[in-house]
C-alpha positions as CSV (number, residue, x, y, z in Angstrom):
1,X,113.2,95.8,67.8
2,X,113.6,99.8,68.2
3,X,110.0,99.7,69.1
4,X,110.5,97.3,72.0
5,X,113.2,98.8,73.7
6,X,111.9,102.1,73.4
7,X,108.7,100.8,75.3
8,X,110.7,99.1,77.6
9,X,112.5,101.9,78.9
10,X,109.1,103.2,79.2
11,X,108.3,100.3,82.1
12,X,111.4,101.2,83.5
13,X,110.4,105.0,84.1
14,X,107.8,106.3,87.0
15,X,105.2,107.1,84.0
16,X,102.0,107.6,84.9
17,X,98.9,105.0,83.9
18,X,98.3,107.2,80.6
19,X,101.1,107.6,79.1
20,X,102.1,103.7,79.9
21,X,99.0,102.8,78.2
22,X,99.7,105.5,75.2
23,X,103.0,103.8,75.0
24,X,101.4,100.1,75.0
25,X,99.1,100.7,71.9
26,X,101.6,102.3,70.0
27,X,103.7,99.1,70.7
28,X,101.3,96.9,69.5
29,X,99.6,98.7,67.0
30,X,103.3,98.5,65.1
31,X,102.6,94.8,64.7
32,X,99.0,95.2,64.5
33,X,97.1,94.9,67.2
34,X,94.6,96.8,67.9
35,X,92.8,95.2,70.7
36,X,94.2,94.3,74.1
37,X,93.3,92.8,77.6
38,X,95.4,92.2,80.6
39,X,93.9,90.0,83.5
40,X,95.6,88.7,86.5
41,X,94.3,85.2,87.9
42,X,92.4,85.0,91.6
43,X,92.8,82.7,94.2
44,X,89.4,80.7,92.7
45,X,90.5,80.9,89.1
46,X,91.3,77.0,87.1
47,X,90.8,79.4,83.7
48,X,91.4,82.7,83.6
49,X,88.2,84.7,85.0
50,X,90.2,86.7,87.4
51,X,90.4,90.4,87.9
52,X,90.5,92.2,84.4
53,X,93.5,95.3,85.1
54,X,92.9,96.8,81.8
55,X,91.6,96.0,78.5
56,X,90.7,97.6,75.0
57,X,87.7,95.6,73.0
58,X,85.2,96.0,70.1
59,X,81.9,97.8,71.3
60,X,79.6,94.8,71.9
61,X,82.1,92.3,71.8
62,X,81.1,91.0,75.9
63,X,77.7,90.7,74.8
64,X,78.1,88.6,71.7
65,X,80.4,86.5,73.8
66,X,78.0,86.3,77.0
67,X,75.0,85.7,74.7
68,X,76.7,82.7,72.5
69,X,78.6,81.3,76.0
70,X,81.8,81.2,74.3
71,X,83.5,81.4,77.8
72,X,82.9,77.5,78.1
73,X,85.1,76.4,74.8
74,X,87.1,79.7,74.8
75,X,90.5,77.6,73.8
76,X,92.5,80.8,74.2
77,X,91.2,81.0,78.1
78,X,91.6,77.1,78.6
79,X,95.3,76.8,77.2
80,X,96.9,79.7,79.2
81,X,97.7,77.7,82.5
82,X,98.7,74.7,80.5
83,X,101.4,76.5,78.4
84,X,104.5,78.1,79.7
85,X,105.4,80.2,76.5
86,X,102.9,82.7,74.3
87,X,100.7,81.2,71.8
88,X,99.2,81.9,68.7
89,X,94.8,82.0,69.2
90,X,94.3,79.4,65.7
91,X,97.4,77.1,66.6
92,X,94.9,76.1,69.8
93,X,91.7,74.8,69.0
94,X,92.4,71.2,68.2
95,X,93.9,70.8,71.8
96,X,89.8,71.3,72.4
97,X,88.9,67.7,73.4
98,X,85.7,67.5,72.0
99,X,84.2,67.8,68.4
100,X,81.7,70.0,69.2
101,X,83.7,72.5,71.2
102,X,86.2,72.6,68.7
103,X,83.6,74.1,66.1
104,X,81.9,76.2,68.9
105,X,85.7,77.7,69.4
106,X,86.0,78.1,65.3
107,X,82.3,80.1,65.3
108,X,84.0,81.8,68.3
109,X,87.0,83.1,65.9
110,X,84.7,84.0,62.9
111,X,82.5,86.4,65.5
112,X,85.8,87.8,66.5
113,X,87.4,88.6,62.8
114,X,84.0,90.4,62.1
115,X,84.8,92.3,64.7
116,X,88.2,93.4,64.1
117,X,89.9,90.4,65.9
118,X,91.1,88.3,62.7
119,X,94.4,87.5,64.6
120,X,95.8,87.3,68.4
121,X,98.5,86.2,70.4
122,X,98.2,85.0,74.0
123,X,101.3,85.9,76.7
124,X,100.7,83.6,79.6
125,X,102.5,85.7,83.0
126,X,104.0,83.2,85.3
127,X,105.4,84.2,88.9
128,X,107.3,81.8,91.3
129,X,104.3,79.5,92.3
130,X,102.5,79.3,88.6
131,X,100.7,81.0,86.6
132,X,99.4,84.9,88.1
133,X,97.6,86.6,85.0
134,X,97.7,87.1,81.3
135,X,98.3,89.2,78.5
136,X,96.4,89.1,75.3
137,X,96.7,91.2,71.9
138,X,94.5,90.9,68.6
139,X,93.8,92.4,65.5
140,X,94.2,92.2,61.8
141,X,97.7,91.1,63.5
142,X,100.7,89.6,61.9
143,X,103.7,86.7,62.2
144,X,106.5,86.4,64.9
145,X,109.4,84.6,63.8
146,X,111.0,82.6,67.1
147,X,113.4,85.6,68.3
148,X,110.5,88.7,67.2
149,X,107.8,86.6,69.5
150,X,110.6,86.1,72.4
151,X,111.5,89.8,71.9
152,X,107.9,91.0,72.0
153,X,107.1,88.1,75.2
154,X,109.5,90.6,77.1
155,X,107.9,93.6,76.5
156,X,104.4,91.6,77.1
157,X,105.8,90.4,80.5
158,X,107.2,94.6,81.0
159,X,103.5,95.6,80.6
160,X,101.9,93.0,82.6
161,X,104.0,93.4,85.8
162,X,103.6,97.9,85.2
163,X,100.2,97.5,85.2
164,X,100.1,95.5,88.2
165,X,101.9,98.0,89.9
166,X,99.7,100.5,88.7
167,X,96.7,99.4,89.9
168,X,98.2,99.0,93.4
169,X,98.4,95.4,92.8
170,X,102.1,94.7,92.8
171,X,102.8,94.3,96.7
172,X,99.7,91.5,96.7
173,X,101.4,89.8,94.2
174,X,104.8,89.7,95.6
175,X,103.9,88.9,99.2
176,X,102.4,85.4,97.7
177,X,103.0,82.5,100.3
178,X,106.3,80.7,97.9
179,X,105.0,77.1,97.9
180,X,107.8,75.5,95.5
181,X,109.2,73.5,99.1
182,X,105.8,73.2,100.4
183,X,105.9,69.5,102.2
184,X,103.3,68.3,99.8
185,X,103.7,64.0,99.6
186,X,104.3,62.1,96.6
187,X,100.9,60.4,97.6
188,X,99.2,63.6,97.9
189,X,100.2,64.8,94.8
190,X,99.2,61.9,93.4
191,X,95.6,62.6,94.7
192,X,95.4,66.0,94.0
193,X,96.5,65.5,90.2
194,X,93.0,63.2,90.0
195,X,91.1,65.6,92.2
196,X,91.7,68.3,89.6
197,X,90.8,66.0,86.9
198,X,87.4,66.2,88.4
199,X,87.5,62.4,89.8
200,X,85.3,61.8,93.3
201,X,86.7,60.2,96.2
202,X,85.6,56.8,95.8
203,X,87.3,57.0,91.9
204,X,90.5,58.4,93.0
205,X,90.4,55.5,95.7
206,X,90.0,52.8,93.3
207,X,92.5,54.2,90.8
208,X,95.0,54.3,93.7
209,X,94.1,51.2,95.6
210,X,93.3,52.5,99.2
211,X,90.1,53.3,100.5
212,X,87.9,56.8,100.2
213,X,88.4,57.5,104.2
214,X,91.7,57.4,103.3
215,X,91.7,59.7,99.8
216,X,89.5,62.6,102.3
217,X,92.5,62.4,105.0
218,X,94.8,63.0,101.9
219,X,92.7,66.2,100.8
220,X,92.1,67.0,104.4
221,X,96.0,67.8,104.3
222,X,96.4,69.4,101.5
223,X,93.3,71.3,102.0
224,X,95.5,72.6,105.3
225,X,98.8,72.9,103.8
226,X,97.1,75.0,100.6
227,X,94.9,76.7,103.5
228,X,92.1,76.4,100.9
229,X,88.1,76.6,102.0
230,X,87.1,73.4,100.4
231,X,88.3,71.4,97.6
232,X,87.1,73.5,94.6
233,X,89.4,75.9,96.0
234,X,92.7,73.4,96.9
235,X,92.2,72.5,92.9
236,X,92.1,76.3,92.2
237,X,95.5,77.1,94.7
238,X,97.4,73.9,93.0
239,X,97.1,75.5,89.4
240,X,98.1,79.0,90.9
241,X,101.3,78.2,93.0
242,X,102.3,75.8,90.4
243,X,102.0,72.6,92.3
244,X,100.2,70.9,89.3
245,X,100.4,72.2,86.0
């Protein structure tokens, strides 16, 4: 607990990118981790592919991961925006739907203990209108009991929001349109919930009963309301301000 605080107050003071990160690994490397990332979601983002504000990783770990396309069963990647609280990487790969991914996302874990990553722990970052980034931390790693993990979520949370602000990103983050009264329709949200479940318009009409002219006029709105380019992008704005989850 000592550690926390102590790394805390460090969030707390104007310290400089350096000695935050000195005091980050030394926090994590107590309960060890070795390895970290922390990424902030963009506008286009349904996973987390956004802008990456710092990260430590094993020498050719991208490349392994690139070359075997993990990044398409990636469980840790594909839970964060469906999970308010921080997560342990093995306690997620059954929520895979399919057979096959699931033992793609097990290979995916045995690549990453070679390399140093036996253990991690995911720390989704949630603002006012949904998910905004994430922090992750792996290594030989050990077990959080319920208060250690909500005691170590803080400081998580503490590093996420510093480094934000140390790359200049804070203000950007902040100013974010707040959507949580935005005049979205029972009906609409009804058709963006099956939009983002990858349905077309002629299957979201016929699992709502009304025609496709009239599921387009739906997504016509939102797509205004969202001020989203096109739909991909309304789907990619619901999951951020926290109109779907």
């Amino acid at each position: 607990m000592h550690n926390v605080l102590q790394f805390l107050s460090v969030c707390d003071e104007g310290a400089s990118r350096e000695r935050f990160l000195a005091a980050f690994s030394e926090l994590i490397r107590h309960y060890g981790f070795e390895y970290y990332r922390m990424s902030r979601r963009s506008d286009a983002d349904v996973i987390l592919n956004g802008t990456v504000l710092v990260e430590k990783l094993p020498s050719g770990w991208h490349e392994i991961y690139a070359a075997k396309k993990y990044d398409a069963v990636d469980p840790v990647k594909r839970t964060l925006g469906l999970l308010q609280r921080p997560f342990r990487w093995r306690d997620v790969i059954g929520l895979l739907p399919q057979a096959s991914h699931r033992k793609r996302a097990a290979k995916l874990f045995q690549d990453a203990a070679r390399m140093g990553m036996r253990d991690g722990y995911a720390f989704p970052i949630h603002g006012r209108n949904g998910l905004i980034g994430g922090v992750f931390v792996s290594g030989q790693g050990c077990y959080f009991t319920p208060p250690e993990l909500q005691l170590f979520e803080a400081a998580m949370r503490a590093a996420f929001w510093k480094m934000l602000d140390l790359s200049g990103q804070l203000k950007d983050v902040l100013t974010v349109p707040d959507l949580s009264v935005a005049q979205i329709t029972k009906r609409e949200l009804e058709v963006l919930t099956l939009l983002a479940q990858g349905l077309t318009s002629p299957e979201i009409g016929k699992s709502l009963s009304i025609s496709n002219h009239t599921v387009d006029w739906y997504i016509n709105g939102i797509q205004r309301k969202l001020n989203a380019r096109n739909r991909q992008h309304v789907v990619a704005l619901a999951f951020r301000y926290g109109v779907i989850a």
